[in-house]
N, C-alpha and C positions, 0 to 999 in steps of 0.2 A: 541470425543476428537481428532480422527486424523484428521479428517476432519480440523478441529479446526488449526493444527500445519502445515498441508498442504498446506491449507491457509492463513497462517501468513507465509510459506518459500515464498511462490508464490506472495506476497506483497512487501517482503522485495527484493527479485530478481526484481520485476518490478520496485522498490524505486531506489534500486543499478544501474538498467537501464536506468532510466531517469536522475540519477547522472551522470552518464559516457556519457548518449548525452548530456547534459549538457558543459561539460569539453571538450568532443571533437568539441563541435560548436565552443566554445572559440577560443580554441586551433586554429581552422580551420578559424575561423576569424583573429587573429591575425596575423595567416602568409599570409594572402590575398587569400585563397584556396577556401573559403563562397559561390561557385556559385550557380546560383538559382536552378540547378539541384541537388548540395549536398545537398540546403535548404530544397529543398522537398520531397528529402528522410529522412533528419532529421524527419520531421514533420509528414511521416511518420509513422514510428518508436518510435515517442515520444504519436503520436495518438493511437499506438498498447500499448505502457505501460502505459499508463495512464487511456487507459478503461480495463485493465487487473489489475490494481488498484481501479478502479472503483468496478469491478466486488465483486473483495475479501472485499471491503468494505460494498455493499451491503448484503455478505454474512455473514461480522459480525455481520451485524444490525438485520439481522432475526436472530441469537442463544437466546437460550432459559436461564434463568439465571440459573447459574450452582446449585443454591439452589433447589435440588431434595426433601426439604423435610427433610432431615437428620440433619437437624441442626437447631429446632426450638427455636429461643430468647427467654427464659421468663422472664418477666416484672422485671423490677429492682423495688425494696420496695423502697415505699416514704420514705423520710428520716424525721424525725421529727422537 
């Protein structure tokens, strides 16, 4: 389970990160600042959180579904 909540903080920070380069590309294009040197540290930076996104996502997709067993359905009665 922490594994689980460490990996949903380190998602959500990478999400929050690519927000904020987002906004400041904007930002930085709007006042004419965009040169090809800030573009490509943008791109950078937006290539480190997005395979840091990547990452935690691959690692949702292997967990195991949290039915351990402890909670077996049983069959609902046909109804007549």
């Amino acid at each position: 389970m922490t594994n689980a909540i460490t990996n949903t903080r380190v998602a959500v920070s990478a999400q929050r990160i690519l927000h904020e380069i987002a906004v400041s590309e904007r930002h930085l294009q709007q006042s004419g600042l965009l040169t090809s040197h800030v573009k490509d540290g943008i791109a950078v930076a937006r290539a480190v959180a997005r395979r840091t996104l990547n990452d935690c996502a691959t690692h949702f997709a292997t967990l195991a579904p949290a039915n351990d067993g402890a909670f077996n359905p049983t069959p609902e009665p046909e109804l007549a």
